[in-house]
N, CA and C of each residue as an Amber inpcrd file, in Angstrom:
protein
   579
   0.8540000  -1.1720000   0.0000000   0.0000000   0.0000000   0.0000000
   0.8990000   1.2330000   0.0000000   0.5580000   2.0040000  -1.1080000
   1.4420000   3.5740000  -0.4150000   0.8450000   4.0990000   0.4210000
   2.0190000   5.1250000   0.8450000   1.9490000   5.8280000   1.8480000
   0.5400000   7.0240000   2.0200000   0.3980000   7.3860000   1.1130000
  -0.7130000   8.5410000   0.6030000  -2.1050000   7.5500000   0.9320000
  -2.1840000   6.2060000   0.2490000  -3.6380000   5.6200000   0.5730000
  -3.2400000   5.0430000   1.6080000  -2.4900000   4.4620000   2.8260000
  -2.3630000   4.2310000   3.9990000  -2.7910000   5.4510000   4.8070000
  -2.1470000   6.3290000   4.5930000  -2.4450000   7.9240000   5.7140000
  -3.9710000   7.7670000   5.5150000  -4.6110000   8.0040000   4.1840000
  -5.6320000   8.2870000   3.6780000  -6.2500000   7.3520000   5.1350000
  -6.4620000   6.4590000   4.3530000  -6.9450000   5.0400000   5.1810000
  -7.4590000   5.2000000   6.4130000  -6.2270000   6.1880000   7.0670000
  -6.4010000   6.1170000   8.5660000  -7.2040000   6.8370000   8.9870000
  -7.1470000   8.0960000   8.0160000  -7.7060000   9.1880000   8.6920000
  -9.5230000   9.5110000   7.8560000  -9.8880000   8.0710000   7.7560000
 -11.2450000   7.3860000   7.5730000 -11.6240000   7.7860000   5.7830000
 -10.6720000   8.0210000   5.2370000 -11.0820000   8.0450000   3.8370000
 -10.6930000   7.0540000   2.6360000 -10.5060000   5.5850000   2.8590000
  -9.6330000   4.7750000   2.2310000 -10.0000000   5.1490000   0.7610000
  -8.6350000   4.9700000  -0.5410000  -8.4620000   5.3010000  -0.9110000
  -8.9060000   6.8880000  -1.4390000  -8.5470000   7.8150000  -0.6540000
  -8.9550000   9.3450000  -0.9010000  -7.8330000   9.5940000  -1.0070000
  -7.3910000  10.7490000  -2.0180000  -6.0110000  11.6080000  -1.8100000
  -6.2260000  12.3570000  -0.6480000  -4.6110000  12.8240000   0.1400000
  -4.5360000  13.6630000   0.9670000  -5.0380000  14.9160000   1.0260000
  -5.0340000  15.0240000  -0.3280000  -5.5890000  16.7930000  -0.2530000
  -7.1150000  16.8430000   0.1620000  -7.4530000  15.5760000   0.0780000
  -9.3690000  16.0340000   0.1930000  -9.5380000  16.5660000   1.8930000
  -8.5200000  15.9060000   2.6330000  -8.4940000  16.4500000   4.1360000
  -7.1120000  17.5390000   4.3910000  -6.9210000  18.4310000   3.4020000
  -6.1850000  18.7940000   3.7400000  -6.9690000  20.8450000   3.5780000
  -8.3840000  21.4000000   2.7610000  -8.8880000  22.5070000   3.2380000
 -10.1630000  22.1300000   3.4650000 -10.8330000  22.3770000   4.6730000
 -11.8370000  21.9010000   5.0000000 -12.8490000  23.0730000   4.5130000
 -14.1310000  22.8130000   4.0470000 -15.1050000  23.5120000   3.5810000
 -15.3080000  24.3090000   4.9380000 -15.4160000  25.6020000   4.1860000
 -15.7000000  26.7780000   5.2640000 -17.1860000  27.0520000   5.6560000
 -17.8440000  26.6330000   4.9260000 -19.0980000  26.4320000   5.3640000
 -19.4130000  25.5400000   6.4600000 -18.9250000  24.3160000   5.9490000
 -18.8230000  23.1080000   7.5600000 -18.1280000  23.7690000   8.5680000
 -17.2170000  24.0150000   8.2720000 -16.2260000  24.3270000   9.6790000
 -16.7800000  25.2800000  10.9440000 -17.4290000  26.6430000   9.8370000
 -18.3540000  27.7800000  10.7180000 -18.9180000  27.1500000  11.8230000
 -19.5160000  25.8040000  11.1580000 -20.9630000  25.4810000  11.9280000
 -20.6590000  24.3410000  12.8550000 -18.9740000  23.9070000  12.7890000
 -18.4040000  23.1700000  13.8630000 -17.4760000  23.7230000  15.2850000
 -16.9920000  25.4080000  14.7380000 -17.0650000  25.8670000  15.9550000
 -17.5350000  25.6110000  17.1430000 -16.7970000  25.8270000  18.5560000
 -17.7570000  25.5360000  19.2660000 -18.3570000  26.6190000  20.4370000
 -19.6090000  26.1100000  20.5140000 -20.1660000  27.3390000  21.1840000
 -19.4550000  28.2070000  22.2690000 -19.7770000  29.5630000  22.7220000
 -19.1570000  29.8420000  24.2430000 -20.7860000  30.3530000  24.7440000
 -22.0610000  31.1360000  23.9830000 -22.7160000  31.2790000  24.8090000
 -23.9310000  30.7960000  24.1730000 -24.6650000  30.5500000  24.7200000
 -26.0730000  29.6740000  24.5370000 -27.0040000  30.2050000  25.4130000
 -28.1410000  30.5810000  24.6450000 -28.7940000  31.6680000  25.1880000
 -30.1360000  30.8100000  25.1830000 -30.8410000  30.6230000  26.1980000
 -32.1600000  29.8390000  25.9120000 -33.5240000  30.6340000  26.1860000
 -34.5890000  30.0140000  26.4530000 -35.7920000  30.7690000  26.7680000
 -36.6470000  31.7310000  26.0620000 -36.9120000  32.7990000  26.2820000
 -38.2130000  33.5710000  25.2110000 -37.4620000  33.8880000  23.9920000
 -37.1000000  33.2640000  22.9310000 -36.3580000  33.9490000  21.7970000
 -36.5960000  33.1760000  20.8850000 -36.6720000  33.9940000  19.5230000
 -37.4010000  33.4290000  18.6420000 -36.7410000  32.8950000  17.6250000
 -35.1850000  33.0670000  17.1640000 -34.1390000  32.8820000  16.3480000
 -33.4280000  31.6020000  17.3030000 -33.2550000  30.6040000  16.4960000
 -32.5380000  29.2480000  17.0190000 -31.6940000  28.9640000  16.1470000
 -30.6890000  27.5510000  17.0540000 -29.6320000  27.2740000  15.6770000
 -29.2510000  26.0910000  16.2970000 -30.0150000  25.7170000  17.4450000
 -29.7900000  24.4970000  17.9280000 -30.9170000  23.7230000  18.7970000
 -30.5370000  22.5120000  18.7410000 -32.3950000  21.8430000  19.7330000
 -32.3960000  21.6210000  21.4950000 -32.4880000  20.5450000  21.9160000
 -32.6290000  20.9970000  23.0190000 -31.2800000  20.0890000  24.2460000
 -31.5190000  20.6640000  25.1460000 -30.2690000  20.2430000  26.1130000
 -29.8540000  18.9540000  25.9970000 -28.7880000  18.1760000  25.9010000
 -28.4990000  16.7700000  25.7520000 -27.8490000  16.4960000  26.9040000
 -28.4230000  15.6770000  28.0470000 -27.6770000  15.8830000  29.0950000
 -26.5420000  14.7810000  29.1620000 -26.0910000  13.9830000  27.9890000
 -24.8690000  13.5610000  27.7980000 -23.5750000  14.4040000  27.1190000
 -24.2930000  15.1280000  25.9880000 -23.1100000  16.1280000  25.4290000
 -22.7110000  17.7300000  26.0530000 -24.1880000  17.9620000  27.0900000
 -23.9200000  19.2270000  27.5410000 -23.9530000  19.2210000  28.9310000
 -23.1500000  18.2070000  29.1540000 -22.4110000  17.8410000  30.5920000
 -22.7170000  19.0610000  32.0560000 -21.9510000  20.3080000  32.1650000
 -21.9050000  21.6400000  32.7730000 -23.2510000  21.8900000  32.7410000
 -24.2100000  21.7790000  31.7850000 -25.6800000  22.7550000  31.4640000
 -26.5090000  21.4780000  32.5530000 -26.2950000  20.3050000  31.8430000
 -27.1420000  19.4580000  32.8210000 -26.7750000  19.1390000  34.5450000
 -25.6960000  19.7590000  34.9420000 -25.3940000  19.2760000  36.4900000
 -25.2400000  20.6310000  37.0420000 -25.9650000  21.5330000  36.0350000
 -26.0690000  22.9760000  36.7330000 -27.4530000  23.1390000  36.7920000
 -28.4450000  21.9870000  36.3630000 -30.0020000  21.5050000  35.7910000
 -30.1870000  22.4290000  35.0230000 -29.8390000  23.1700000  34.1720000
 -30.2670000  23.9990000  33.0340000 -31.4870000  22.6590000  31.8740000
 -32.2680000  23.2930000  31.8160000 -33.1070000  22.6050000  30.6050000
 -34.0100000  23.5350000  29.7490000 -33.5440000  22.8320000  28.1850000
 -34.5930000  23.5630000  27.4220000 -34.6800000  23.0390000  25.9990000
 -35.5700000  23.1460000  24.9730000 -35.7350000  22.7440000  23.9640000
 -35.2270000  23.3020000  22.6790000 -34.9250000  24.4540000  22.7350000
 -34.5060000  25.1760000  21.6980000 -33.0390000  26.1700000  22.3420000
 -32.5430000  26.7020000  21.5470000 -31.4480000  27.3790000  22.0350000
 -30.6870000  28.3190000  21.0610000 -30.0020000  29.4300000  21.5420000
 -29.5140000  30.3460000  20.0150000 -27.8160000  29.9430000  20.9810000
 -27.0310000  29.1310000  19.6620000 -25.8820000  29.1860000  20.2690000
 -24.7580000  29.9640000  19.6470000 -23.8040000  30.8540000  20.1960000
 -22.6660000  31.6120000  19.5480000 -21.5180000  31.2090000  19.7150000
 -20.5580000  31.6570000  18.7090000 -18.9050000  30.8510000  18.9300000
 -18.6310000  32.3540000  19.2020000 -17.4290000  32.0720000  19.3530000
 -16.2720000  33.5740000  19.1620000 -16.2220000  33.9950000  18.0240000
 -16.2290000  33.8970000  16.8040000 -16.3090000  34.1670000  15.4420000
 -17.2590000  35.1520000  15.6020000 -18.9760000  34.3230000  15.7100000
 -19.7860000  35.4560000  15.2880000 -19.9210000  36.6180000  16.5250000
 -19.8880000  36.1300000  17.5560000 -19.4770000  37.4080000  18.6990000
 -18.6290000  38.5620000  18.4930000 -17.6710000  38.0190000  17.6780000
 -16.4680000  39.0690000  16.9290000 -17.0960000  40.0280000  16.1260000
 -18.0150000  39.6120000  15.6170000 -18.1690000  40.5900000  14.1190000
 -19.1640000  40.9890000  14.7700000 -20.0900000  40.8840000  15.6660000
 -21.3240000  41.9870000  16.0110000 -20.5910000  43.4890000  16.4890000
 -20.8150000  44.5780000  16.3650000 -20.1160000  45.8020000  15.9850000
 -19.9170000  45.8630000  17.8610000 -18.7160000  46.1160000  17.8570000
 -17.8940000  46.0870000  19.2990000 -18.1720000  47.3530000  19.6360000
 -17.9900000  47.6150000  21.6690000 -18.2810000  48.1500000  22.1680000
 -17.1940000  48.5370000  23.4270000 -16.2990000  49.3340000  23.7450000
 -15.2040000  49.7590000  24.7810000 -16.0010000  50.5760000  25.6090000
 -15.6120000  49.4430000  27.0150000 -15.8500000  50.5090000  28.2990000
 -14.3120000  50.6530000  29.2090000 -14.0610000  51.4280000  29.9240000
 -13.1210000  51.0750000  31.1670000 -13.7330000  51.5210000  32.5320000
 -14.3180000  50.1700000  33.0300000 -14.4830000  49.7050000  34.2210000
 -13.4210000  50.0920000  35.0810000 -13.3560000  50.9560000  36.3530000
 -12.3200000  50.0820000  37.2420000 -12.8890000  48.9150000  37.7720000
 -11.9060000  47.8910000  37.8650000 -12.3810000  46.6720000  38.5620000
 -12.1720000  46.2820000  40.1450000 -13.5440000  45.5130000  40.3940000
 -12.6550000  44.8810000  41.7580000 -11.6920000  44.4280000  42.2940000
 -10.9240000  43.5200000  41.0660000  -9.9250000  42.8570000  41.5150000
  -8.5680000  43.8490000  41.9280000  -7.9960000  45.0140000  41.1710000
  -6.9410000  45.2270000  41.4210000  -7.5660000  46.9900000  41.6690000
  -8.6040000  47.1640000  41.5530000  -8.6890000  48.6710000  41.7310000
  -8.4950000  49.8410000  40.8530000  -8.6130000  49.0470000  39.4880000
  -7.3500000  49.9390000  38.1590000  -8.6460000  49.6620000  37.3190000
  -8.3350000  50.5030000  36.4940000  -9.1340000  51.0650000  35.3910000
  -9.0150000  49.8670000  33.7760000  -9.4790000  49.5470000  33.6630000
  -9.2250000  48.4810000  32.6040000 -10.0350000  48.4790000  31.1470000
  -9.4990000  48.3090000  30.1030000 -10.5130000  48.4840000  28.7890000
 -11.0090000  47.0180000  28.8130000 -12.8410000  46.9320000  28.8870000
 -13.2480000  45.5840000  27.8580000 -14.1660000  46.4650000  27.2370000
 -13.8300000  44.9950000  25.8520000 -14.9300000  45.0910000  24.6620000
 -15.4830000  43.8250000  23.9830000 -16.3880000  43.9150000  23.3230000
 -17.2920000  43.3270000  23.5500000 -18.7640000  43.8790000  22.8340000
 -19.4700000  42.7880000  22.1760000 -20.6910000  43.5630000  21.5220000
 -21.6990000  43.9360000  22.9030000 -22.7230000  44.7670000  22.5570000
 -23.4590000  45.4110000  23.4300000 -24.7000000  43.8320000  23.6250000
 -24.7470000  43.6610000  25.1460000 -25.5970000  42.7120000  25.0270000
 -27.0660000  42.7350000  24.6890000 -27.9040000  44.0300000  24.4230000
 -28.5180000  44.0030000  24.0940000 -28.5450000  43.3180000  21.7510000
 -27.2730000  44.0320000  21.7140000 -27.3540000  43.1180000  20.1310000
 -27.2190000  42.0780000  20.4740000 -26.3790000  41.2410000  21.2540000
 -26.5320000  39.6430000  21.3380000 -28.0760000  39.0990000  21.6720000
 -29.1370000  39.7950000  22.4370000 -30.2590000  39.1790000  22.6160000
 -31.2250000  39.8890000  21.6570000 -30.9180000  40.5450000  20.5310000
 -31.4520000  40.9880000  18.7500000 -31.0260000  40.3010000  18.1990000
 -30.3920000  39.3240000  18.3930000 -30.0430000  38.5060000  17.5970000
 -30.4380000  37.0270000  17.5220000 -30.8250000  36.9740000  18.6670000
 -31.9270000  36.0530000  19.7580000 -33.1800000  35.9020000  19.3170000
 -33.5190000  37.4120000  18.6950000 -34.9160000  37.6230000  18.7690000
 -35.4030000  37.7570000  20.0630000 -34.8810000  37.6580000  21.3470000
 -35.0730000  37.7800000  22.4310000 -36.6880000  38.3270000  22.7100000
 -37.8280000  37.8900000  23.7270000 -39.0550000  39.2150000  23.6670000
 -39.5130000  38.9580000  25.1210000 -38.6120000  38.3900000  26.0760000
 -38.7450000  38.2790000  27.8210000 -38.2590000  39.9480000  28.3940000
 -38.5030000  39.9740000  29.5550000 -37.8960000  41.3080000  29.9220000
 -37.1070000  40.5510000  31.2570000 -36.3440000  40.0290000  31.6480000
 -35.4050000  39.3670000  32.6990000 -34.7770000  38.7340000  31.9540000
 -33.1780000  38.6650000  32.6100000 -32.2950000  38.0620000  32.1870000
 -32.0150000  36.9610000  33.2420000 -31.1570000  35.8630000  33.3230000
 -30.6050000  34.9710000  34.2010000 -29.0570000  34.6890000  33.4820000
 -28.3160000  35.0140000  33.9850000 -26.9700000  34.7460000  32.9650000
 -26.6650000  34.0970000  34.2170000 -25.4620000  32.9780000  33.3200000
 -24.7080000  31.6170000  34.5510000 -23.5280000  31.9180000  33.8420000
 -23.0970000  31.7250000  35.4650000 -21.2990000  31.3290000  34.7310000
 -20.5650000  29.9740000  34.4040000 -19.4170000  29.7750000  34.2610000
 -18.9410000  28.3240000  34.4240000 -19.2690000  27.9700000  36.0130000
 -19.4360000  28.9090000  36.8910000 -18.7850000  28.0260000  38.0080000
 -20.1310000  28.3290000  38.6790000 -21.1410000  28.1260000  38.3620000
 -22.6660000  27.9570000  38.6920000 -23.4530000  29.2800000  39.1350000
 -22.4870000  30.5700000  39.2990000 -22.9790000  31.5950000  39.7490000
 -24.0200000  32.2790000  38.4170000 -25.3170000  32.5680000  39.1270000
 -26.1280000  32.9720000  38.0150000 -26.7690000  34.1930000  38.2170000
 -26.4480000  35.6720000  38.3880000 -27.1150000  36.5270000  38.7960000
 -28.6200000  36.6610000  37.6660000 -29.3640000  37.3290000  38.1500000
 -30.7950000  38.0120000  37.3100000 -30.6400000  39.4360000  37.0610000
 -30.9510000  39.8740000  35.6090000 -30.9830000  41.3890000  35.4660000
 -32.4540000  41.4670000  35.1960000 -32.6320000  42.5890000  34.9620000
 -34.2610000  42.7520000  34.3900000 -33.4150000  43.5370000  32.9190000
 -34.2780000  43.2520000  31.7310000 -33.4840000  43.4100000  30.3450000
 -33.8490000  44.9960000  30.5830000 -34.7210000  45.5640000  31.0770000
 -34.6070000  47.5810000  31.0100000 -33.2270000  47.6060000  31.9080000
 -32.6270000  47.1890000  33.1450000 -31.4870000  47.3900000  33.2450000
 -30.1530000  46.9710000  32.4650000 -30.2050000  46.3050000  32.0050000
 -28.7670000  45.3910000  30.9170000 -29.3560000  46.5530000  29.7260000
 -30.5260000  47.0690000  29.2950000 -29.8130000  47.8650000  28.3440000
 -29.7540000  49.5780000  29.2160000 -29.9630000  49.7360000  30.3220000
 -29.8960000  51.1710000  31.2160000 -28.4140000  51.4000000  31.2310000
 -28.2140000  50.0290000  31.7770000 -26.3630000  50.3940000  32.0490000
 -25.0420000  49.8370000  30.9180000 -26.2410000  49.4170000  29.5320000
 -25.1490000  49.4100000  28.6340000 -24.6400000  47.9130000  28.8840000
 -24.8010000  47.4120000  29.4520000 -24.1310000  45.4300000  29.3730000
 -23.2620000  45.3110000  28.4750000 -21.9810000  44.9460000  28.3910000
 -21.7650000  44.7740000  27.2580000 -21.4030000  42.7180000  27.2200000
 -21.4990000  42.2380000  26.5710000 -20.8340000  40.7730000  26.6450000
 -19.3650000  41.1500000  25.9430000 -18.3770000  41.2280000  26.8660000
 -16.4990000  41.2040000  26.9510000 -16.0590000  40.1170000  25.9660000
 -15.5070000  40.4150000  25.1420000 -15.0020000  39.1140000  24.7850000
 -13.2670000  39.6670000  24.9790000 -12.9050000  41.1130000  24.9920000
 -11.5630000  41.1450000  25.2820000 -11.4460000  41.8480000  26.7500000
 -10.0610000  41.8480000  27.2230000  -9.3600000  42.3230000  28.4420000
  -8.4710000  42.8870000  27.9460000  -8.6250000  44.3640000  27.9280000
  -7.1950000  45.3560000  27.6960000  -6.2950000  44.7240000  26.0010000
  -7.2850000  44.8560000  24.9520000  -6.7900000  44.5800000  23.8780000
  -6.5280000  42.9270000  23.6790000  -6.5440000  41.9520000  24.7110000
  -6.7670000  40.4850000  24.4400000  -7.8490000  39.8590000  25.1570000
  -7.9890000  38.9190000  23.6840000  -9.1880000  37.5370000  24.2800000
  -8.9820000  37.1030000  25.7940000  -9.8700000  37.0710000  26.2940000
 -10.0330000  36.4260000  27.8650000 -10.1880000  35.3570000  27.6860000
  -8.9870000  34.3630000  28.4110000  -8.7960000  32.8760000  28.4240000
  -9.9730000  32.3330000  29.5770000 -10.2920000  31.4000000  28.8450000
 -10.9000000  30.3020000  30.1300000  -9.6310000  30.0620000  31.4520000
 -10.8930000  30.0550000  32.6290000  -9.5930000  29.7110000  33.6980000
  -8.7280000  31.0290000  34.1150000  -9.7450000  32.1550000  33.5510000
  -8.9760000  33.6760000  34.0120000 -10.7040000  34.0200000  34.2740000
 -10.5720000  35.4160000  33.2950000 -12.3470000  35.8360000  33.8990000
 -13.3690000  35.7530000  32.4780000 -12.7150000  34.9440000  31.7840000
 -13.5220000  34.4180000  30.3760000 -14.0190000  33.3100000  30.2100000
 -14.1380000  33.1350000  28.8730000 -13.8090000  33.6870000  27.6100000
 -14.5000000  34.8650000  27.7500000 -15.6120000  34.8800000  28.1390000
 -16.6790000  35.8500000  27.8340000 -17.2090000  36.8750000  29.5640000
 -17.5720000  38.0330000  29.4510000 -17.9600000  38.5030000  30.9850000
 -18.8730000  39.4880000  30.1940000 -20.3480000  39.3400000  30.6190000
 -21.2650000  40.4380000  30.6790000 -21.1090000  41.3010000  32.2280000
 -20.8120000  42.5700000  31.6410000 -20.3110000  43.5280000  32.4560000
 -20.6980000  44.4820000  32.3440000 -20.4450000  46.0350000  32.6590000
 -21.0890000  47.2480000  32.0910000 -20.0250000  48.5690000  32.7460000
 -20.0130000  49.5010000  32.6050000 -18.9720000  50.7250000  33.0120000
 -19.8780000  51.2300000  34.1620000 -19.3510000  50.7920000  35.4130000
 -19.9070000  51.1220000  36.6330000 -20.1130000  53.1340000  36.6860000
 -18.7750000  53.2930000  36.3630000 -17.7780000  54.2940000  36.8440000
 -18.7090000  55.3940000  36.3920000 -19.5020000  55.0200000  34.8500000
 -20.0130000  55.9500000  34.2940000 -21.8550000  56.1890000  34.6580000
 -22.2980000  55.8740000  35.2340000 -23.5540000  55.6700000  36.6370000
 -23.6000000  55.9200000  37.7180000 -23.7800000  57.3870000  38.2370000
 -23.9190000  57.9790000  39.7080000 -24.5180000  56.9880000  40.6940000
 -25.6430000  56.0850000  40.3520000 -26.0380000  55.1170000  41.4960000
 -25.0110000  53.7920000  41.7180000 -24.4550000  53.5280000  40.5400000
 -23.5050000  52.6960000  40.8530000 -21.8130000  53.1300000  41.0590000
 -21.6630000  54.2000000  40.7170000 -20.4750000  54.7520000  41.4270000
 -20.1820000  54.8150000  42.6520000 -21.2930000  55.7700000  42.9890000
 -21.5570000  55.7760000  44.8540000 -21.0360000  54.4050000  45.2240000
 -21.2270000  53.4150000  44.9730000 -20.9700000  52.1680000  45.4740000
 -19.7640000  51.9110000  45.6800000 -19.1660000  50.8010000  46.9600000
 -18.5090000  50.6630000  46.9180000 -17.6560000  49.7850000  45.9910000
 -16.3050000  49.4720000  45.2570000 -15.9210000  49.3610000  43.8300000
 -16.3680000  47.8730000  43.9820000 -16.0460000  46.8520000  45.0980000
 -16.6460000  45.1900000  45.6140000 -18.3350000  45.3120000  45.6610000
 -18.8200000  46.2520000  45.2920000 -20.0890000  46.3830000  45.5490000
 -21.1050000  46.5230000  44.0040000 -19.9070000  46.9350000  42.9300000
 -20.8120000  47.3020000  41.6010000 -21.1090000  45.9260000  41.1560000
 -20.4260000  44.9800000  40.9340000 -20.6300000  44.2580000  39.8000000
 -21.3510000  42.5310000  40.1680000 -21.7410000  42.7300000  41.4180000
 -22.5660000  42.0570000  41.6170000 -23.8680000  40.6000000  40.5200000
 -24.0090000  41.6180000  39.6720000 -24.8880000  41.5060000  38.0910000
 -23.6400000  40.9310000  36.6670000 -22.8260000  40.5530000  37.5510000
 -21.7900000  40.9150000  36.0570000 -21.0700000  39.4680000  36.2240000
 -21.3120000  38.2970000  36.0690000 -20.8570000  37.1100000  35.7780000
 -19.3100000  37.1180000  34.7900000 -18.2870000  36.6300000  35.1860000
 -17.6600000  36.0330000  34.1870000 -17.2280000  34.9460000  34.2730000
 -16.4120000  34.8290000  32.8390000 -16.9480000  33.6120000  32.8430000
 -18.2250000  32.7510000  32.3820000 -19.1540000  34.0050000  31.3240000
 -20.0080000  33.9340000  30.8900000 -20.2960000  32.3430000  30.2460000
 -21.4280000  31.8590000  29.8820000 -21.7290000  30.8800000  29.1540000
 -23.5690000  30.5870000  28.4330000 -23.8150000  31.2510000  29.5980000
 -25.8250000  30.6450000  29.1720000 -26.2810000  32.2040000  29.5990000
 -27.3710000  32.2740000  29.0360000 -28.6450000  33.2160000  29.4800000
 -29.6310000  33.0750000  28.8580000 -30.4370000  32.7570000  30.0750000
 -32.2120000  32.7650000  29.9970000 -32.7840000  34.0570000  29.7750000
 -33.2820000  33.6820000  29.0090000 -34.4570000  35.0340000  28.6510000
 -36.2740000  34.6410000  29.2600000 -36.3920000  35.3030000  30.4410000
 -37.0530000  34.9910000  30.8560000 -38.6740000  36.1810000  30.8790000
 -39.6770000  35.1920000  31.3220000 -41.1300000  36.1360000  30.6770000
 -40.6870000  37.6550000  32.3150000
């Protein structure tokens, strides 16, 4: 056997040339991305069915359930028209740039028509907004930290957040006191009636 239909072979295409696995259709690939946020509940735009509590491991032992779902990668999060705030943050007290589309376009894109939010993080924390506040104070869903992507296992990929600094009722506050509403570590949100 040559080498070309052996490789082939292996890599489940017997006799295929190498090149057939060597540019993958960009159309498939888009749609093999994999998700970071998954938005369930009152929304009318879908792109996926319902919870699999074997493949969506985290969603089911956090009991998340639902039948329909709008799910996003980083790709299309990228291209919804970005948004810079600088927060100071809790953690170090310093002024920091994120950006990030405005979360109200991520739940237009949803079709979203609930007025409450429920956003979860990885690590089960799930605050509630009411959607007149997430768009009052500007929400934005972060996908960067000071000009880079936010790694998983830091305060990403993703953090719905908002510019405290720039809100007299939430300024007053103390700086451990604003962001209460602001999950990172983003992953799910319910759109709720």
């Amino acid at each position: 056997m040559k080498k070309r239909h052996f490789i082939g072979a292996l890599a489940g295409g017997a006799g295929l040339p190498l090149a057939a696995f060597a540019q993958p259709d960009p159309a498939k690939t888009a749609s093999m991305s994999p998700a970071l946020l998954t938005v369930t509940g009152q929304i009318g735009k879908t792109n996926r069915g319902p919870l699999d509590p074997v493949l969506d491991q985290m969603m089911a032992k956090q009991k998340l359930a639902f039948d329909k779902a709008r799910a996003f990668d980083y790709a299309e999060l990228a291209r919804m028209p970005a948004v810079t705030i600088r927060p100071t943050l809790e953690y170090d007290k310093k002024q920091h740039s994120l950006s990030g589309p405005l979360l109200a376009t991520v739940l237009q894109a949803c079709g979203a028509t609930g007025s409450k939010l429920q956003m979860r993080a990885i690590d089960g924390y799930a605050p509630s907004i009411s959607l007149a506040d997430a768009q009052k104070y500007l929400f934005i869903v972060a996908t960067q930290l000071d000009g880079r992507p936010m790694p998983l296992g830091g305060l990403g990929p993703l953090w719905a957040i908002y510019e405290a600094d720039q809100f007299p009722d939430m300024a007053a506050k103390p700086v451990d006191q604003r962001f209460g509403q602001c999950p990172w570590g983003l992953y799910h949100i319910e759109v709720q009636a």
